[in-house]
C-alpha positions as CSV (number, residue, x, y, z in Angstrom):
1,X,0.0,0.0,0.0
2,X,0.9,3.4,-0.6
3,X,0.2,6.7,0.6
4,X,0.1,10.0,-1.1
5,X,-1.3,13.4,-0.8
6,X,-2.5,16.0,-2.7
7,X,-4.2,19.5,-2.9
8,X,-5.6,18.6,-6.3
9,X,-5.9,15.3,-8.6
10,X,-5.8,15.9,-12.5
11,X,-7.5,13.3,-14.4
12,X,-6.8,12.3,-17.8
13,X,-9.8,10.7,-19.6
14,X,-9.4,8.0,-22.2
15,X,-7.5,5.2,-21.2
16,X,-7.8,6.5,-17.4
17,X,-11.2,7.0,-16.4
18,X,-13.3,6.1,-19.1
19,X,-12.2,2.9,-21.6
20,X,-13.3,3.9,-25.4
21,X,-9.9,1.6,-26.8
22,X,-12.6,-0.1,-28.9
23,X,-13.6,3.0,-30.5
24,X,-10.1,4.7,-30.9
25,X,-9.0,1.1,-32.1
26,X,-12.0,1.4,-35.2
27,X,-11.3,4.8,-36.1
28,X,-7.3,4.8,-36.1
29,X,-7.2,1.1,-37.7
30,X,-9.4,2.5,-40.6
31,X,-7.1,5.9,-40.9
32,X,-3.9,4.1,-41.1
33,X,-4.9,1.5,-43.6
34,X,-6.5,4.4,-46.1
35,X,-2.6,6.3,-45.6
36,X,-0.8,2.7,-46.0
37,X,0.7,2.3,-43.1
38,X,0.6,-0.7,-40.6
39,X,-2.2,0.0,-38.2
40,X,-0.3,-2.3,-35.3
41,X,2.6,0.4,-35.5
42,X,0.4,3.1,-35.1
43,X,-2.1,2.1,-32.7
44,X,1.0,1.7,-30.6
45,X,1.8,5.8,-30.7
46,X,-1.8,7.4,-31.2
47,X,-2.8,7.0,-27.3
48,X,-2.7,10.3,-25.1
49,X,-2.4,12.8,-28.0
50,X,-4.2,14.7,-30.1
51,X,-5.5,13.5,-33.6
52,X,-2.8,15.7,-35.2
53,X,-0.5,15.2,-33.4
54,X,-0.5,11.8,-34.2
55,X,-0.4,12.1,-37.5
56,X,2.3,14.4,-37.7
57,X,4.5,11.2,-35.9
58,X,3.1,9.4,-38.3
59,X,3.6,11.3,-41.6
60,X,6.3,13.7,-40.4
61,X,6.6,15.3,-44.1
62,X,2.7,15.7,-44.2
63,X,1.7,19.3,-44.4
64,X,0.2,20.4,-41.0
65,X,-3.1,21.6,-42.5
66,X,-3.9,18.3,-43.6
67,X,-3.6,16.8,-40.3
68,X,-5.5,19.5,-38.7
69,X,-8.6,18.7,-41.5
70,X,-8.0,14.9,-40.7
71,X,-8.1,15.7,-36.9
72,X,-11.4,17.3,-37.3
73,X,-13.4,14.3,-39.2
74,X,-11.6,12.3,-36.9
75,X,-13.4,13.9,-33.6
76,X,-16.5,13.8,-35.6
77,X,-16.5,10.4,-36.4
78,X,-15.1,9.2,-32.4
79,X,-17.8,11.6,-31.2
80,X,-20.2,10.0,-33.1
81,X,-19.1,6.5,-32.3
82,X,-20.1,5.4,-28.3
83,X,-19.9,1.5,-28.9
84,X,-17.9,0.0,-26.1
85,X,-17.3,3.0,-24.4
86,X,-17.6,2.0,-21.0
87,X,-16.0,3.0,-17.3
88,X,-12.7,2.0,-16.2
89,X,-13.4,-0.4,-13.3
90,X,-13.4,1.6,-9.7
91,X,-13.8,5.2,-11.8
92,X,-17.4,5.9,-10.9
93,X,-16.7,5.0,-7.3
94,X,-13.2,7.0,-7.6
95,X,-15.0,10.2,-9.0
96,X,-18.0,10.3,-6.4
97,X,-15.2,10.2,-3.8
98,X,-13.8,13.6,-5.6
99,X,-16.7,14.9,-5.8
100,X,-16.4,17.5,-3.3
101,X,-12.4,17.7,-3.6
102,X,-10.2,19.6,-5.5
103,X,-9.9,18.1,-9.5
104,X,-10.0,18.7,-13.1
105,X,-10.3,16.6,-16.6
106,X,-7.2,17.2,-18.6
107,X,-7.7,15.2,-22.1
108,X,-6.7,15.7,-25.2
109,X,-10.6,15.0,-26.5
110,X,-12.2,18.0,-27.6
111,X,-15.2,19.5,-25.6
112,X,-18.3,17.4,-27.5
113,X,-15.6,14.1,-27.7
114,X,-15.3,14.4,-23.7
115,X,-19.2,14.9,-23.0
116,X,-20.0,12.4,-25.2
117,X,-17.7,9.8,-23.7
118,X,-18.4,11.1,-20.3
119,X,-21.8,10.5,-20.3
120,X,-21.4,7.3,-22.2
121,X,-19.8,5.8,-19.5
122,X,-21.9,7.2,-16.8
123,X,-19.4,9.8,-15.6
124,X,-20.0,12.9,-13.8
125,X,-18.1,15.4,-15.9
126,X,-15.6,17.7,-13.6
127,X,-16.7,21.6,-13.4
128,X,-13.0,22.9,-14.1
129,X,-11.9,20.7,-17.6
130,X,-9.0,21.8,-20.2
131,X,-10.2,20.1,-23.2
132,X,-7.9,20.1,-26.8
133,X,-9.7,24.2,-27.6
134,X,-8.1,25.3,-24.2
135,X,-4.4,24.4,-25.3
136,X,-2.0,25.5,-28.3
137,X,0.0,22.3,-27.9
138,X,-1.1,18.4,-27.7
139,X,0.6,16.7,-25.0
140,X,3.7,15.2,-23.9
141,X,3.5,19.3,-23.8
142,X,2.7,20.1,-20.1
143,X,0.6,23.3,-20.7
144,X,-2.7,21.4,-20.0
145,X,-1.8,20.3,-17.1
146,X,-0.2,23.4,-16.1
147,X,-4.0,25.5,-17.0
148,X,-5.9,22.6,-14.9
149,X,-3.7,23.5,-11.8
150,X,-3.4,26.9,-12.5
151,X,-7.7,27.2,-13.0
152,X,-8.0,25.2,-9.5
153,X,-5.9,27.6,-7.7
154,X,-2.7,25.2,-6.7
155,X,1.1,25.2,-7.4
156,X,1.9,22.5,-9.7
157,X,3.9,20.2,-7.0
158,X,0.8,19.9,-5.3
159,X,-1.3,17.9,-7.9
160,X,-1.1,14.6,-8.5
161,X,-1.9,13.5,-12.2
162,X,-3.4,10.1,-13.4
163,X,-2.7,9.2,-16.7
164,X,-2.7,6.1,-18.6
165,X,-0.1,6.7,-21.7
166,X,3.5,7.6,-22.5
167,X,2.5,11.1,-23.5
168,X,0.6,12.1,-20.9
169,X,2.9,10.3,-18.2
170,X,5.4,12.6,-20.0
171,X,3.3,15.9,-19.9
172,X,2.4,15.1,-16.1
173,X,6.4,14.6,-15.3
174,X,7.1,18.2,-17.4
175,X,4.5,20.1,-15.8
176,X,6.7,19.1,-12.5
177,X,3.8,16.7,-11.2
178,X,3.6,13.4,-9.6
179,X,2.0,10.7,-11.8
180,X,-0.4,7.7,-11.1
181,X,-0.4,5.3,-14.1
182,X,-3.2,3.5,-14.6
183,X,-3.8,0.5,-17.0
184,X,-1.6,-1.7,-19.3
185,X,0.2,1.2,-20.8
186,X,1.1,3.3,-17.8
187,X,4.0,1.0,-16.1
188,X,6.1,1.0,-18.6
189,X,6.7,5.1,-19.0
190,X,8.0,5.9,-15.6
191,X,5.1,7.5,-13.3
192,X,5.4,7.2,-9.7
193,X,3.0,4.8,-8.9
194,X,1.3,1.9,-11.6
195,X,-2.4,0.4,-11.0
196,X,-4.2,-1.7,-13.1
197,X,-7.5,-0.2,-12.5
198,X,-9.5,2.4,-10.6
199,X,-10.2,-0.5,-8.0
200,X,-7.0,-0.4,-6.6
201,X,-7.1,3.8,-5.7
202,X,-8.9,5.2,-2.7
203,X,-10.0,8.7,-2.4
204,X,-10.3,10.2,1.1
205,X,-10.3,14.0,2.4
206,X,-7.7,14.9,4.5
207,X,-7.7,16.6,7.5
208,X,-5.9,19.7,5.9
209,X,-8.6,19.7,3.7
210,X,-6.2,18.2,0.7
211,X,-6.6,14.6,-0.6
212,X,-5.4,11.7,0.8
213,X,-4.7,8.7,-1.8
214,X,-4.4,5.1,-0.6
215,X,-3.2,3.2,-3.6
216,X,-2.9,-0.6,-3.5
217,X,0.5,-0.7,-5.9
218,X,1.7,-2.7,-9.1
219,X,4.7,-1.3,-9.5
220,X,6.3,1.6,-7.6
221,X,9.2,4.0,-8.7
């Protein structure tokens, strides 16, 4: 077990809180095969960014305002697509702990993606959110994170971030945050703690009035 405290949590979506792989797996698979390239290879790089960002890694000699169009049909198409999009297990018990504490959604979905997958799976959405409008750079970049702590009033070494892939893990560690990975990605890209699941986190109040995180650990830096 391991104990760690916070003024503020924030919370990644895909991948983290809510599980729409079946969905990004559809809609990525079905963009790399229509630009020729092996859909294994990408799937392994598009998690935790934004659409164009992805493709830029992908097609690094692509002109930018092609990815940007592509990003936009893309969003339209995952925003219209809500088969299999389900909670992680332990997320709606995790964010009705938070409910009263100190948090914020920090995802590279845009504002109708995040609603949509929100609700999907049953998930209150969080009053302060930074969604892919409120930022000029896709993450590993750290600015979202950086506008989430800065909107909830807290220094960033007093948030804790949860995050599920190598980008945001990265973003989290460059906006001077701790990280808690979650999920089969997460162990693998360095954050502080590693879960499998929501199931393993609980969410108390602390005296101080910060947040007090017991985590039962899979892998621990």
């Amino acid at each position: 077990m391991t104990t760690l405290t916070a003024r503020a949590l924030l919370l990644d979506m895909d991948g983290t809180i809510v599980n729409s792989d079946a969905v990004v797996e559809r809609c990525w698979r079905r963009w790399a095969e229509e630009h020729g390239l092996d859909a294994d290879e990408a799937m392994k790089i598009v998690h935790g960014r934004q659409g164009y960002a992805t493709m830029a890694a992908l097609l690094p000699d692509r002109p930018m305002e092609l990815n940007h169009e592509d990003n936009r049909r893309m969003l339209a198409a995952e925003t219209a697509d809500m088969d299999g999009v389900v909670p992680v297990p332990g997320a709606p018990a995790f964010m009705a702990a938070l409910a009263s504490l100190p948090h914020a959604l920090v995802t590279s979905a845009d504002g109708p993606l995040s609603r949509a997958r929100m609700t999907a799976a049953g998930l209150p959405m969080p009053a302060v959110r930074i969604t892919a409008e409120c930022v000029s750079a896709s993450k590993p970049d750290p600015e979202g994170f950086l506008k989430g702590a800065a909107e909830l009033g807290f220094a960033p070494e007093e948030c804790i971030v949860f995050e599920d892939s190598e980008a945001g893990i990265a973003a989290g560690r460059a906006a001077g945050m701790r990280v808690v990975g979650v999920g089969p990605r997460a162990a693998a890209h360095g954050p502080d703690v590693a879960v499998t699941d929501l199931t393993q986190v609980t969410v108390e109040a602390g005296e101080d009035g910060g947040i007090v995180l017991r985590i039962a650990t899979t892998t621990a830096a």
